[in-house]
C-alpha positions as CSV (number, residue, x, y, z in Angstrom):
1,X,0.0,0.0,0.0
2,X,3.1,2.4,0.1
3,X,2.4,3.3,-3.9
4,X,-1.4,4.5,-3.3
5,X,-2.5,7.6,-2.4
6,X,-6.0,7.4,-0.5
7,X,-9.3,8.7,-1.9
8,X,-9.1,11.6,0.8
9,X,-5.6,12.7,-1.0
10,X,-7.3,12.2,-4.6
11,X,-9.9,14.3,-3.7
12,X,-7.8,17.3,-2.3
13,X,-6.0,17.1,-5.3
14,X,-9.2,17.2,-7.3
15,X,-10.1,20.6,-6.0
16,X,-7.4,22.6,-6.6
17,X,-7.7,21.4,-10.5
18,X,-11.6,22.5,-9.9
19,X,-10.8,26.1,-8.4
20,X,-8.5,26.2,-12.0
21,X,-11.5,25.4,-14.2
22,X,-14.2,27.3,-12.5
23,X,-11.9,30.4,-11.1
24,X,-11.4,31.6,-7.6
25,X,-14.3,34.2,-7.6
26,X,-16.4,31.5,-7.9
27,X,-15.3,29.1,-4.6
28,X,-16.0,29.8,-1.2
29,X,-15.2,27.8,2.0
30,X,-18.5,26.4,2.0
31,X,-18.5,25.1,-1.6
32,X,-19.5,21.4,-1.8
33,X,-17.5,19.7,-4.8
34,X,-19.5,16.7,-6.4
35,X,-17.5,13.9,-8.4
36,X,-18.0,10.7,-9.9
37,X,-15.9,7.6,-9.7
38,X,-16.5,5.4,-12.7
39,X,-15.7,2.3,-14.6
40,X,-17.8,0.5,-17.3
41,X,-20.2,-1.0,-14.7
42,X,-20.6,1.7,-11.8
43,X,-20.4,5.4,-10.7
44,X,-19.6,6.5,-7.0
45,X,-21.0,10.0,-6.4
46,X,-19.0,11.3,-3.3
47,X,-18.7,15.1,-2.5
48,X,-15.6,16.7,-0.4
49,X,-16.6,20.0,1.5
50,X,-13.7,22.2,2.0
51,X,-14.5,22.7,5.6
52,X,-16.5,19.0,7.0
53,X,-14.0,16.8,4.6
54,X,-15.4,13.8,2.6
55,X,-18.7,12.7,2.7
56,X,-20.1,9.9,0.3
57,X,-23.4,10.6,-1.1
58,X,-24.1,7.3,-2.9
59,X,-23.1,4.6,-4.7
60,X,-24.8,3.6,-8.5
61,X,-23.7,0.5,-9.7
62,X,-25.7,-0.9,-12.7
63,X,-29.0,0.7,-11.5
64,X,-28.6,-0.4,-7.7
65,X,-27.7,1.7,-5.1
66,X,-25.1,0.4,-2.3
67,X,-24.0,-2.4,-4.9
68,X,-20.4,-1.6,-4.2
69,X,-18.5,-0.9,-0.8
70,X,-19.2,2.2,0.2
71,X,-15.3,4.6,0.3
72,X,-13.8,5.3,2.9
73,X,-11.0,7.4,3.9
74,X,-9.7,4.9,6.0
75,X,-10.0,1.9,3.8
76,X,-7.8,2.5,0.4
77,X,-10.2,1.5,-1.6
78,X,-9.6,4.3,-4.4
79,X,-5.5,4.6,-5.2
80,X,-3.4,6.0,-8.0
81,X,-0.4,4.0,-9.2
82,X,3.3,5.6,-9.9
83,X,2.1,5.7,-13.6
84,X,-0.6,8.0,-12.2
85,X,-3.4,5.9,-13.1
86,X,-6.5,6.0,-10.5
87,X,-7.9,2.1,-9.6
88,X,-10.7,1.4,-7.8
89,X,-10.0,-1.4,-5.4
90,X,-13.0,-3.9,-4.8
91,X,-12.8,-6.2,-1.6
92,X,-14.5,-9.2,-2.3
93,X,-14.8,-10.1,1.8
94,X,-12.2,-13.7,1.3
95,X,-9.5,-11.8,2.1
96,X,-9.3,-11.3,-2.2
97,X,-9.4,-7.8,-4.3
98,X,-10.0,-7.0,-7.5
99,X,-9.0,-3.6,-9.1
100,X,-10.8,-1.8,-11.7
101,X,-9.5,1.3,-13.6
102,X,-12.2,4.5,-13.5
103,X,-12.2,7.4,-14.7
104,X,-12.8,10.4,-12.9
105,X,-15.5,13.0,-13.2
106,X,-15.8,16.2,-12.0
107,X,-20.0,16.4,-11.4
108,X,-19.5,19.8,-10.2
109,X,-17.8,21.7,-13.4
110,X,-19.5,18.5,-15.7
111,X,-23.4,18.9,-14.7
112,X,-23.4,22.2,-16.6
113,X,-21.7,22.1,-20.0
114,X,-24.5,22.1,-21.9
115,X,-26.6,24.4,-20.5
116,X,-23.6,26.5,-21.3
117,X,-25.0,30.4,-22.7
118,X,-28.8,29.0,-22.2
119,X,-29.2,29.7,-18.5
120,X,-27.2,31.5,-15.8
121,X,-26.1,28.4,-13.9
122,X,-25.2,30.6,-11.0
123,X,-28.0,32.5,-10.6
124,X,-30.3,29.3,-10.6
125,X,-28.6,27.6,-8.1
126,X,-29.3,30.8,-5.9
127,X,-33.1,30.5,-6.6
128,X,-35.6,28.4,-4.7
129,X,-38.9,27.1,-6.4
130,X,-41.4,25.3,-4.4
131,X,-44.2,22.8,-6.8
132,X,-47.2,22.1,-5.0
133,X,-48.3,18.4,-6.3
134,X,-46.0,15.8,-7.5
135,X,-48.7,14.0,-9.9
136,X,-47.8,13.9,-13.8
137,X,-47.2,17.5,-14.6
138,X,-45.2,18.0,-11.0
139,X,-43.0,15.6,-10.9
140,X,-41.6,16.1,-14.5
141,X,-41.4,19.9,-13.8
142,X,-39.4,19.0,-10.7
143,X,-37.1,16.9,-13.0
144,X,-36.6,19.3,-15.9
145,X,-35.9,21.8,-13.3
146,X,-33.1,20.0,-11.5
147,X,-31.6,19.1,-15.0
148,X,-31.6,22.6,-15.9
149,X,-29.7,23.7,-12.5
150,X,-32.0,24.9,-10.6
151,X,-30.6,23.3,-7.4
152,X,-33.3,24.8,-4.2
153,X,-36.9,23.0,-4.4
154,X,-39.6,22.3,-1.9
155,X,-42.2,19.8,-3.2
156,X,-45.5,19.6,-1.4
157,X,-48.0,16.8,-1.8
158,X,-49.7,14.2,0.2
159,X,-50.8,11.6,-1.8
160,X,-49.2,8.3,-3.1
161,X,-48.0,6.6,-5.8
162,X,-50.7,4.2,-7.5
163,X,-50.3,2.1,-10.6
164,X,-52.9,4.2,-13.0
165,X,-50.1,7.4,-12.1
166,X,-46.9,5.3,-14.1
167,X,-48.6,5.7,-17.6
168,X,-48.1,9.5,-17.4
169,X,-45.7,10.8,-14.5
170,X,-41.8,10.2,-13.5
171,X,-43.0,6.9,-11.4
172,X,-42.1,3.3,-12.1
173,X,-43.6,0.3,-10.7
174,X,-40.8,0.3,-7.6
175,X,-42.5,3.4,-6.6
176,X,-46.1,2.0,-6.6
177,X,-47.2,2.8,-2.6
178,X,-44.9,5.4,-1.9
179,X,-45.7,9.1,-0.8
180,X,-45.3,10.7,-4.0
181,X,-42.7,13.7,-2.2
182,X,-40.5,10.8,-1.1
183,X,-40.3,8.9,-4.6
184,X,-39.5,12.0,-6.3
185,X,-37.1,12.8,-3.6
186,X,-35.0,9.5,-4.6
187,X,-35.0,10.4,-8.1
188,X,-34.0,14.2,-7.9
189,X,-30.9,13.2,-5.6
190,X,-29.9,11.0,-8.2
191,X,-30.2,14.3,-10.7
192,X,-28.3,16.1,-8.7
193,X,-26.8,14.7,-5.6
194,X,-26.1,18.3,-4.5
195,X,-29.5,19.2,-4.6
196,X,-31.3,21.0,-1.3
197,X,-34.5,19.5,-1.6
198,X,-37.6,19.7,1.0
199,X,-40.7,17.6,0.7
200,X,-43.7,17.6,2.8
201,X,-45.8,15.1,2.6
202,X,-48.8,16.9,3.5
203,X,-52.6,18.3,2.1
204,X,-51.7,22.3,1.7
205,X,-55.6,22.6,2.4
206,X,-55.0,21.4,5.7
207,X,-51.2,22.7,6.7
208,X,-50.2,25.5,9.4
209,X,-51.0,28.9,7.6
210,X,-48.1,29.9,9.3
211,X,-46.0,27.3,7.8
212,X,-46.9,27.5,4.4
213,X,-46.9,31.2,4.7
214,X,-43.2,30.3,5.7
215,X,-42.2,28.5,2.3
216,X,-44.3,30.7,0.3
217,X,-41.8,33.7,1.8
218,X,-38.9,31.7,1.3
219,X,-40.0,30.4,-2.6
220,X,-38.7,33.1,-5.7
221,X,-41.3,31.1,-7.4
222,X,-44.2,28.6,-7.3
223,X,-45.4,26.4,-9.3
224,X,-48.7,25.5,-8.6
225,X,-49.3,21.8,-10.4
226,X,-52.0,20.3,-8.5
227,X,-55.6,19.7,-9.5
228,X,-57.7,21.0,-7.0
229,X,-59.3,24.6,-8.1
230,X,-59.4,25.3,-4.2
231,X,-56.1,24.4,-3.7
232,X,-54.7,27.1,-6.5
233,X,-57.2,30.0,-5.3
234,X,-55.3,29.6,-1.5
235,X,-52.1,30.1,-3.2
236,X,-53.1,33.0,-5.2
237,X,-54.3,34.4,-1.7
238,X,-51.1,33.7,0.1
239,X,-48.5,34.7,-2.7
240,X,-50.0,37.2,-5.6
241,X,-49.1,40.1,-3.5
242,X,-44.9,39.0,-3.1
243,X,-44.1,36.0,-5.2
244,X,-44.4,34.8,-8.6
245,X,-47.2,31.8,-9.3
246,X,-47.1,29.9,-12.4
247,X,-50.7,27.7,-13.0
248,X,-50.0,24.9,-15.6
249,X,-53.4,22.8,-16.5
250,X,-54.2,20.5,-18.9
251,X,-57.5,20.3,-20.6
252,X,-59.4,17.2,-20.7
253,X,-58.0,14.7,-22.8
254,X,-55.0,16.1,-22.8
255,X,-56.0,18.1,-26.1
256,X,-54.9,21.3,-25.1
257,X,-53.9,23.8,-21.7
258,X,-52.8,27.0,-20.5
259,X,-50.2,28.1,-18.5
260,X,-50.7,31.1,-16.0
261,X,-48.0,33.3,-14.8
262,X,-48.8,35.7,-11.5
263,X,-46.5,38.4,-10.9
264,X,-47.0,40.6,-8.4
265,X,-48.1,43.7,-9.3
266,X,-49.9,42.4,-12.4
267,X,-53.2,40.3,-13.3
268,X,-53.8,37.3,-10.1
269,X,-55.2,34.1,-10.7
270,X,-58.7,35.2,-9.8
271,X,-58.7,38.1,-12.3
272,X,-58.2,35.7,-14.8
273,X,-60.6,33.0,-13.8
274,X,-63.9,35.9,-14.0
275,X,-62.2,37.8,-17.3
276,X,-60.3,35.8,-19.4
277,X,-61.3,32.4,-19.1
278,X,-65.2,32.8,-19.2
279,X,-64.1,34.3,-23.0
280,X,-61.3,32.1,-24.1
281,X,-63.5,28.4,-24.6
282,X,-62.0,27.5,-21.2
283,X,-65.2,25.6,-21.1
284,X,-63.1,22.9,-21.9
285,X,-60.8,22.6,-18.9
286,X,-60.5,19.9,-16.3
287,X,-63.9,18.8,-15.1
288,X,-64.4,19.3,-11.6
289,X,-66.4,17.6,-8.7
290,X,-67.5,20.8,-6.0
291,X,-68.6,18.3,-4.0
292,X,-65.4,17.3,-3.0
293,X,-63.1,20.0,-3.9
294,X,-61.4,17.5,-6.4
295,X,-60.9,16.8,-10.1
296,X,-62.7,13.9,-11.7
297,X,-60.7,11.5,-13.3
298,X,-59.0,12.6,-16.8
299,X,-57.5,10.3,-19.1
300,X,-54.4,12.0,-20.7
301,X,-50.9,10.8,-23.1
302,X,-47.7,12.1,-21.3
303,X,-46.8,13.1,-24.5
304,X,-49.6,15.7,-23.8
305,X,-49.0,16.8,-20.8
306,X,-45.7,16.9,-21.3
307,X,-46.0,19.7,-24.1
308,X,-47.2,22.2,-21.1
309,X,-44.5,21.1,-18.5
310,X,-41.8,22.0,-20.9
311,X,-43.3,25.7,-21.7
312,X,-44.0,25.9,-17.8
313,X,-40.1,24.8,-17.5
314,X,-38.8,27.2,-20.0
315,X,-41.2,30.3,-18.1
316,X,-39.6,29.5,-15.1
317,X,-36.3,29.4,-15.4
318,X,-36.8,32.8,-17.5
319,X,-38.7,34.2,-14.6
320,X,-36.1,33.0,-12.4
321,X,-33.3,34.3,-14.4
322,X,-35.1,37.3,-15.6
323,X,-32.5,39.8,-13.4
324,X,-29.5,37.7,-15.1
325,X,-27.3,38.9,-17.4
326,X,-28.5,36.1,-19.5
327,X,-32.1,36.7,-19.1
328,X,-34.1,35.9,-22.2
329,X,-37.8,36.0,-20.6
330,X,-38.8,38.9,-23.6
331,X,-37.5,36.4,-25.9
332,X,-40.6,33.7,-24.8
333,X,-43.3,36.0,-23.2
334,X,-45.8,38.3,-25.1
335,X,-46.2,42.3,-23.8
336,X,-49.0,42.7,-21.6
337,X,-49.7,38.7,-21.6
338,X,-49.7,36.5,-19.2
339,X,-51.7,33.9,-20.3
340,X,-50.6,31.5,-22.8
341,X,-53.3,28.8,-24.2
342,X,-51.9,25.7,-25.8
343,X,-53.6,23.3,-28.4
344,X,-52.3,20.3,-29.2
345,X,-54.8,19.1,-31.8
346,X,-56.4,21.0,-34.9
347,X,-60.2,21.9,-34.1
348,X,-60.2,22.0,-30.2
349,X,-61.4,24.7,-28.6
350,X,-60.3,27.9,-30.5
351,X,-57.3,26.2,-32.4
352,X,-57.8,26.0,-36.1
353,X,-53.6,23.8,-36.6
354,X,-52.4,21.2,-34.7
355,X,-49.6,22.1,-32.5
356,X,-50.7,25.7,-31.8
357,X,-49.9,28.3,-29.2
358,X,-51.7,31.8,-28.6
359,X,-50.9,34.1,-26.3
360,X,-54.1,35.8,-24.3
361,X,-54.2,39.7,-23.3
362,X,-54.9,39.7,-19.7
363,X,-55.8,42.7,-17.3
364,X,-57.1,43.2,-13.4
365,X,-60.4,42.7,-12.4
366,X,-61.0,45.6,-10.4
367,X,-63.8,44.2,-8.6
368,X,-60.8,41.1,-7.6
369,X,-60.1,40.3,-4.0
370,X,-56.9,41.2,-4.9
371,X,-57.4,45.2,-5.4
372,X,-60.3,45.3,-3.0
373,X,-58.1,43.7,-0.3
374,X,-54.9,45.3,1.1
């Protein structure tokens, strides 16, 4: 063992070549440097802080986690030969090892380089976005939104994971019986093992006001995906006044949607709902049961839904990016609209082509809570 350097010597070493790629303005002692281990079969994600030393976040071996020995920095299990070649040593447990070479990744400087001149990478991992409901459109928002950089998210729901949810969400069958917040918890990590990430497994009709009213402060934008008319109109209450709301539905069938965007200052969600919608064939929206509060059941293709989760996507990270030096939100919003109606087949609604988008004038409702209310 005199020839191998120790992961914990690796990964010092690691860092300094990271402060050369990304530049010194950039670290900071409490800068948390993400890297991969890999060989053909496996990837170790461990992270060094500057400050609290090495810390393993997980191990991804051909699709299973903990498949390999967890590193340690007192077991050599990763070592670099004379020729300055890095190994991975396995320890089969009879008193045998096997080495495998690997290649080394740098997750933290890698995640990036192709969002390169898209989005301010710095700026969104600053920014905190809180989606209330994991179902099909919220759990493919959360996952876009981590891909993209966006590292801060709080995702509230309450319900769980059934079989009918797989044919259109981010769920697979392992998932089936899970709270949705904790499935799409696993997945996100495995995004972006740096993520902060808070999930509450909870009804928002029924959670501390003061609580919500906490994450809602803390939030530089909500995304409100959940199908519960009641549920959006306590949001708009809570949050038109100080943060932006984006409103993403799908109509029934999955033939069409809209996407609404609150900012403060401008049209709320219930100036929309008594203006624009009772003119814009919203007639067509999700069905809803005011008996209960909740949607009746819609059948819908992910590809679908998926078409308004990508324009909700590329909203928010231009809302969220819209003080950047990269901001580009006058490049995919209309002046004066906030409102953006979305048909996915020729002859719904007021959509004359397949594959068309129109974006709707919107204005206050000066009879809305929100101007009559201080």
């Amino acid at each position: 063992m005199e020839k191998m350097m120790i992961l914990d010597t690796v990964l010092k070493e690691l860092e300094e070549t990271r402060t050369d790629v990304t530049g010194p303005e950039t670290m900071s002692p409490e800068t948390i440097a993400l890297y991969g281990i890999r060989n053909e079969e496996s990837s170790v994600i461990t992270s060094r802080h500057m400050k609290k030393g090495l810390k393993k976040i997980g191990v991804f071996a051909q699709g299973v986690l903990n498949l390999i020995p967890p590193l340690s920095v007192k077991e050599p299990t990763l070592f670099m030969e004379p020729s300055g070649e890095l190994k991975y040593l396995y320890n089969e447990g009879d008193d045998s090892a096997t080495t495998f070479p690997v290649e080394v990744i740098n997750y933290a400087t890698d995640f990036g380089k192709r969002l390169k001149g898209i989005v301010d990478e710095t700026v969104l991992r600053e920014r905190s976005v809180t989606i209330i409901g994991a179902g099909s459109g919220g759990s493919a928002t959360a996952c876009v939104l981590a891909r993209s950089g966006v590292e801060k998210l709080t995702i509230i729901d309450h319900d769980k994971v059934s079989v009918s949810n797989i044919c259109r969400s981010t769920y697979d069958l392992t998932d089936v019986g899970r709270i949705k917040v904790e499935a799409l918890y696993d997945q996100l990590i495995k995004i972006n093992p740096n993520a902060d990430i808070q999930i509450y497994a909870e009804d928002i009709l029924e959670m501390d006001t003061e609580k919500l009213m906490g994450i809602i402060e803390g939030s530089d934008l909500i995304i409100e995906a959940t199908d519960n008319v009641k549920t959006k109109r306590v949001i708009n209450g809570l949050a038109h006044k100080s943060v932006p709301v984006i409103y993403p539905s799908v109509y029934a069938g999955g033939k069409g949607g809209d996407i609404f965007m609150s900012i403060p200052g401008f049209p709320c969600f219930e100036c929309v709902f008594s203006s624009t919608f009772a003119s814009s064939g919203s007639e067509e929206k999700r069905e809803w049961d005011y008996s209960t509060g909740e949607p009746k059941p819609m059948p819908g293709l992910l590809a679908d839904i998926q078409v308004i989760v990508a324009r909700s996507v590329k909203l928010a990270l231009a809302i969220l990016t819209g003080d950047s030096d990269e901001a580009f939100i006058e490049k995919v919003t209309e002046p004066g609209c906030f409102l953006l109606l979305i048909g996915n087949e020729s002859g719904f609604s007021i959509f004359d082509r397949p594959f068309q988008e129109i974006w709707a004038e919107t204005e206050i409702d000066p009879e809305c809570f929100c101007q009559t209310l201080c």
